[in-house]
C-alpha positions as a Markdown table, in Angstrom:
| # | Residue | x | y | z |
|---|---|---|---|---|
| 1 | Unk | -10.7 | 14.6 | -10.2 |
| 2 | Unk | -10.6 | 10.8 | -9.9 |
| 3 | Unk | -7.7 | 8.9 | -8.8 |
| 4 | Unk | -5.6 | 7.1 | -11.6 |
| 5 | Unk | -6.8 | 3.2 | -12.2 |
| 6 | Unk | -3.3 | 2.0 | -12.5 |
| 7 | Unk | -2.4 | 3.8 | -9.4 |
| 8 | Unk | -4.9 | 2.0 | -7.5 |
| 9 | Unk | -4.0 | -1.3 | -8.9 |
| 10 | Unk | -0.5 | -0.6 | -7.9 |
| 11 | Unk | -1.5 | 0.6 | -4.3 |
| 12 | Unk | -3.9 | -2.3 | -4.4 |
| 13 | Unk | -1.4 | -5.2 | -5.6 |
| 14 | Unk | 1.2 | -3.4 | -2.8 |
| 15 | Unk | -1.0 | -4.0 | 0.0 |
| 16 | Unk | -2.4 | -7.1 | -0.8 |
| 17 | Unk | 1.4 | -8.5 | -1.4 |
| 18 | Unk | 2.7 | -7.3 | 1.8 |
| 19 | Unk | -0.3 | -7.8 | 3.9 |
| 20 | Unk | -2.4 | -10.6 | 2.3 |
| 21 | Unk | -5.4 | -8.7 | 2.8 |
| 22 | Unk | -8.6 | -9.1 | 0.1 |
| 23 | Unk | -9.1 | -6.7 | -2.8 |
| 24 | Unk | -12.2 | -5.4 | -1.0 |
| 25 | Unk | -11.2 | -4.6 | 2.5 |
| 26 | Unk | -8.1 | -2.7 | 0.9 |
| 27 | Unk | -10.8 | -0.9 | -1.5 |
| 28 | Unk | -13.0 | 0.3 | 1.5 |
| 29 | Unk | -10.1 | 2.4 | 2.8 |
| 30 | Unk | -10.2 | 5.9 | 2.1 |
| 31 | Unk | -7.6 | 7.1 | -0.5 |
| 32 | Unk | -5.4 | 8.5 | 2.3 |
| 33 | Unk | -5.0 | 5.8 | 4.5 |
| 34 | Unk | -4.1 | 3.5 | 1.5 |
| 35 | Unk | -1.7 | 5.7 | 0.5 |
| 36 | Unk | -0.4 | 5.9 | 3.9 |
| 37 | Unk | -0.7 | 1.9 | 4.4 |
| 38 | Unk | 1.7 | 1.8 | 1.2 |
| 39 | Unk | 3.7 | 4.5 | 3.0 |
| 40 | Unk | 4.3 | 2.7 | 5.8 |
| 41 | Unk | 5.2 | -0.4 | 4.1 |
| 42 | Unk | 8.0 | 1.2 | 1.9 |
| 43 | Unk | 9.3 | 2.5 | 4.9 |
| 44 | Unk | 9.5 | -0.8 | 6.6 |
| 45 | Unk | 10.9 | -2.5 | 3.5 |
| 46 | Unk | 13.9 | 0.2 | 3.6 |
| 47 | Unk | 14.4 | -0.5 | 7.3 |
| 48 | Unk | 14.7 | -4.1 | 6.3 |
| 49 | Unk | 17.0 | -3.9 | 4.1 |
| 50 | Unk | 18.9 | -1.3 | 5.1 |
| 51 | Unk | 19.6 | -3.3 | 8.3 |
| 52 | Unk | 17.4 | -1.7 | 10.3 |
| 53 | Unk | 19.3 | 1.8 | 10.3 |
């Protein structure tokens, strides 16, 4: 099964938004921690603007 090419752009473009980091360095992670990088990051941006609650 391979992983969906506009998925990856999307988890890409996420990353790379959020944490400036180079389209290479995010492409050497493994599938799973990209996914939970992008995770992580969602769950911030609620926290921020949900004040923090």
């Amino acid at each position: 099964m391979t992983y969906a090419t506009d998925d990856l752009y999307d988890e890409v473009a996420y990353i790379a938004y959020h944490f400036h980091w180079d389209m290479d360095t995010i492409l050497d992670l493994e599938h799973p921690d990209r996914r939970r990088y992008v995770t992580q990051i969602a769950r911030l941006n609620r926290l921020a603007t949900s004040g923090g609650r």
